[in-house]
N, C-alpha and C positions, 0 to 999 in steps of 0.2 A: 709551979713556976709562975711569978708574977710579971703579968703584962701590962706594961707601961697606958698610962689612962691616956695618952699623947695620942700611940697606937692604936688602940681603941675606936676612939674618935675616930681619926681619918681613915680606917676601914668599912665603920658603919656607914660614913658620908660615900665611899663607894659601892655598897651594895645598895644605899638609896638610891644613886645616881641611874643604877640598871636600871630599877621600877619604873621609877618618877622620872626618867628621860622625855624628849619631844623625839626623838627619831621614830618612823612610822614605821611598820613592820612591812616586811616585802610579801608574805601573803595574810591572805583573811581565815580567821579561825571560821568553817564553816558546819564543826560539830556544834556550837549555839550560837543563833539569831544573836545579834548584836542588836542594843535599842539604838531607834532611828537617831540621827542626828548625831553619831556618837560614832567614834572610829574615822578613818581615812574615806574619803571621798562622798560623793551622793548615795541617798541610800537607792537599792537596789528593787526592780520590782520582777514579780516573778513574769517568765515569754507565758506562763496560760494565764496569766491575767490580762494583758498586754492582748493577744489573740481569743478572746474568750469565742465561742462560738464555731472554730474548727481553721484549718491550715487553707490561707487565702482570706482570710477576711482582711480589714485593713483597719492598722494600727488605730488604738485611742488618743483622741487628739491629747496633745501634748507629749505623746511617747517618739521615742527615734522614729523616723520615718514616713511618719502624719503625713498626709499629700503629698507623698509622691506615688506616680502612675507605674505602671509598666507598658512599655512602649507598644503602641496600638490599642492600649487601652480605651483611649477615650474616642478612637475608634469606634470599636463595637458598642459603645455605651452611647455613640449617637444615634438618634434615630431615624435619620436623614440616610446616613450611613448604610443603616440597616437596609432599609428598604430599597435605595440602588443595589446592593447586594442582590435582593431577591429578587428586584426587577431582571437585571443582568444575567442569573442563573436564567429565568422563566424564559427569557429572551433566548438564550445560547437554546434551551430545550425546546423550543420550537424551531429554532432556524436546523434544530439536525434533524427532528420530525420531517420538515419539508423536505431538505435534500433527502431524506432515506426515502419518501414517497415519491418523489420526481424518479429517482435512481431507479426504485422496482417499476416506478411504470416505464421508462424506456430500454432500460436493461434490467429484466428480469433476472433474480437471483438461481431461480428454478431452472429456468431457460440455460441459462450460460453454463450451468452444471453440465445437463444434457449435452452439451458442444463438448466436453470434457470427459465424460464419460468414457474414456476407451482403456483399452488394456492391450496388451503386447499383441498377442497375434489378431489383433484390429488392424494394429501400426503395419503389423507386417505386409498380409493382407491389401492393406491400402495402397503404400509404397509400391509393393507389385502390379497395382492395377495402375500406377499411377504411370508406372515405366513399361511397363508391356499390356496395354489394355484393350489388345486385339485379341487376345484367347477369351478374355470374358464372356458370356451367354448373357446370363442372370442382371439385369439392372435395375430392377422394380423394388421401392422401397415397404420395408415390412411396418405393418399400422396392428396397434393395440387399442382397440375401442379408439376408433377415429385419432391416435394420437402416434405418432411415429415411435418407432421402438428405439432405444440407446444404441449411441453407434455399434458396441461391443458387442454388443448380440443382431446386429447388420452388416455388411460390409458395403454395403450401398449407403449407408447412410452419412450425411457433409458433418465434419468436426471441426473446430479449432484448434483442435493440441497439434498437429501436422501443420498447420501451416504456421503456428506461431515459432515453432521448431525451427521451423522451416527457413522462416522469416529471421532467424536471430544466428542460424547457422550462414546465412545467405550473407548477415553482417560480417562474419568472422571468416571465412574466406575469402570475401573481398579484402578483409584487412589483410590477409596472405600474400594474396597477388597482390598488392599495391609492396608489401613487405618486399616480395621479389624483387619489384624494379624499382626500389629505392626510392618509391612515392609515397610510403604512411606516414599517417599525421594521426593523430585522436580527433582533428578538425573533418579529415577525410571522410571516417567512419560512420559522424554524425553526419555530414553531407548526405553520403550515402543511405544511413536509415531516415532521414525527413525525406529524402526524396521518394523513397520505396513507399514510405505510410502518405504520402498526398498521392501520389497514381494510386495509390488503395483507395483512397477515399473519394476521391475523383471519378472513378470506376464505380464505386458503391452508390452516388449522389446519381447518377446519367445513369443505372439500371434501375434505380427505385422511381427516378424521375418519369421514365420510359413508360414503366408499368403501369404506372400513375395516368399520365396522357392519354396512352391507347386502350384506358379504362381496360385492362388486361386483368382476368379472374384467375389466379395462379396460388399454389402453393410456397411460393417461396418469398421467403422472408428474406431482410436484408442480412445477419447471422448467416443466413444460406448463402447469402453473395457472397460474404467473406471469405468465407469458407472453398467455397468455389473459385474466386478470383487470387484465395492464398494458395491455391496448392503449386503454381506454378513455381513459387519458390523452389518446389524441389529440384524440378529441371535448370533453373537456375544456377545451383550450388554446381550440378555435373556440368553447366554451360563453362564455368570459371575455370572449372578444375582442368577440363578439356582444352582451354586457352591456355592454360598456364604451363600444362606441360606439351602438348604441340602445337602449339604457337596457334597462327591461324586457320590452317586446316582443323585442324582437333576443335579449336569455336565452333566454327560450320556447321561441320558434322553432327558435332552434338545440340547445336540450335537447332538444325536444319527434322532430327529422329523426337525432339520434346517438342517442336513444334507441333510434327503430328502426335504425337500420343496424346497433349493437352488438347489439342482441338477435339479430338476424338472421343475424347474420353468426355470433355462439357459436352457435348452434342449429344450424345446418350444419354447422359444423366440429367441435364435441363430437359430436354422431351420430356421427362415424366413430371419437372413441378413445374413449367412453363405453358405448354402444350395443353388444350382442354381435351378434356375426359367426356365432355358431353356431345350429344349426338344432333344438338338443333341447328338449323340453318344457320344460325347466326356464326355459330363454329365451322362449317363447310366451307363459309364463304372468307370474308375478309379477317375473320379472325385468326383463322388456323395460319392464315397468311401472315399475320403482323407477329404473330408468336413465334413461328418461324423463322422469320427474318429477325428479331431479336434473339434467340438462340443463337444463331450463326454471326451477330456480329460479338456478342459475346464472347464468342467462342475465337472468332480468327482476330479478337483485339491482342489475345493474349501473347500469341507468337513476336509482335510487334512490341510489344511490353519486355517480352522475356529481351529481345533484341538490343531495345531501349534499355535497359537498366545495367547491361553486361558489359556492352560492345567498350563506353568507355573506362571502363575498369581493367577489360585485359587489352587492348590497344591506347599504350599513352598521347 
């Protein structure tokens, strides 16, 4: 069949048209390199030419991205920078250096264990001597190569786990009885514990002070005052609970039985770290006297204290 040469023509001019078009293709053939300068766009460089030397270097000038930083960069790249850094570091490691040596020299690490060292039938033990400390014999505390032995294996010997107990049960019961007669507050409570911790500490300053003055050669440390001066808490807690549920007979009463049992029980137990051990004139005379009479006021402060700290909690 013959086709018209018309036909022909205007065929061929459309399969040329395909080839030889300007429309640009929407991908890039990327089975062969295209030569530079030639095809759709800028030619292209390869990212490891661009990064030669490993991931974080920075770009070849002229490539995307040339100077710019990553923030805090130019940071660490000053030197000025630097060295406040390491000054600041050096600085913070000695100001903790200090406090940790100031720290172990006035509160020993070791020390404050030892006040801690107890185990259940310590507690027990203590508690009972602390509320009936008329049956006791035995007061004399037990030494390990000149060194006191842990409370837990003494029952004579002063701790802090009881009276900080002591001290934090003494807050929560008064938050009770204040509960009862429709006086707590969260303001209350903190009243009540800063007032308890300054007579602690007030107490602690005028026996250390004491010792100090009448040049007094004693065993006991301030740790042992606290100690001593915290157990009254416990008679405290039965002082509140006593108000609360019979009014003011039942206070009395129970101020009137921990009164004696605290006096009773510091008066034994300071004899042995107040009191000297030695046999010279110097102890016969004026001293055994001054040590004495600081026993005993130690001792009958506390009924006053226990008094003081109760009376207006369960009487509004």
């Amino acid at each position: 069949m013959d086709i018209p040469s018309s036909y022909r023509q205007s065929a061929g001019k459309k399969k040329g048209g395909k080839k030889g078009g300007s429309k640009p293709q929407l991908f890039d053939d990327t089975s062969v390199q295209s030569p530079p300068n030639q095809g759709y766009g800028p030619p292209q460089t390869g990212y490891m030419e661009q990064n030669q030397g490993g991931f974080g270097n920075q770009p070849q000038p002229g490539a995307p991205g040339w100077g710019q930083q990553f923030p805090g960069q130019q940071m660490f790249q000053d030197p000025m920078a630097n060295m406040a850094m390491q000054y600041g570091t050096s600085l913070a490691g000695q100001g903790k250096d200090i406090v940790n040596k100031n720290f172990e020299k006035y509160v020993s690490t070791s020390k404050l264990k030892y006040y801690f060292a107890v185990d259940t039938s310590y507690v027990g033990k203590k508690l009972l001597t602390l509320i009936f400390p008329f049956t006791k014999k035995e007061w004399s505390i037990k030494y390990d190569q000149d060194q006191p032995v842990a409370p837990r294996f003494d029952d004579n010997a002063p701790d802090l786990y009881i009276p900080v107990m002591a001290f934090v049960t003494y807050i929560l019961v008064s938050g009770l009885v204040l509960g009862t007669q429709e006086r707590f507050s969260p303001e209350q409570l903190g009243m009540q514990a800063s007032t308890a911790l300054v007579w602690l500490i007030i107490e602690l300053v005028a026996v250390m002070m004491s010792l100090y003055i009448m040049n007094m050669k004693s065993e006991l440390t301030y740790m042992d005052v606290l100690a001593y001066n915290g157990y009254k808490f416990v008679g405290m807690i039965f002082i509140l609970l006593g108000g609360m549920l019979f009014q003011s007979s039942g206070f009395y009463c129970v101020l009137a039985w921990f009164s004696l049992t605290i006096v009773f029980f510091l008066v034994r137990t300071l004899k042995v770290k107040i009191l000297p051990h030695s046999h010279g004139d110097e102890y016969h005379g004026g001293g055994a006297k001054r040590s004495l009479y600081l026993v005993l006021s130690i001792s009958l402060v506390q009924p006053l204290l226990m008094w003081w700290l109760t009376r207006h909690i369960v009487f509004a």
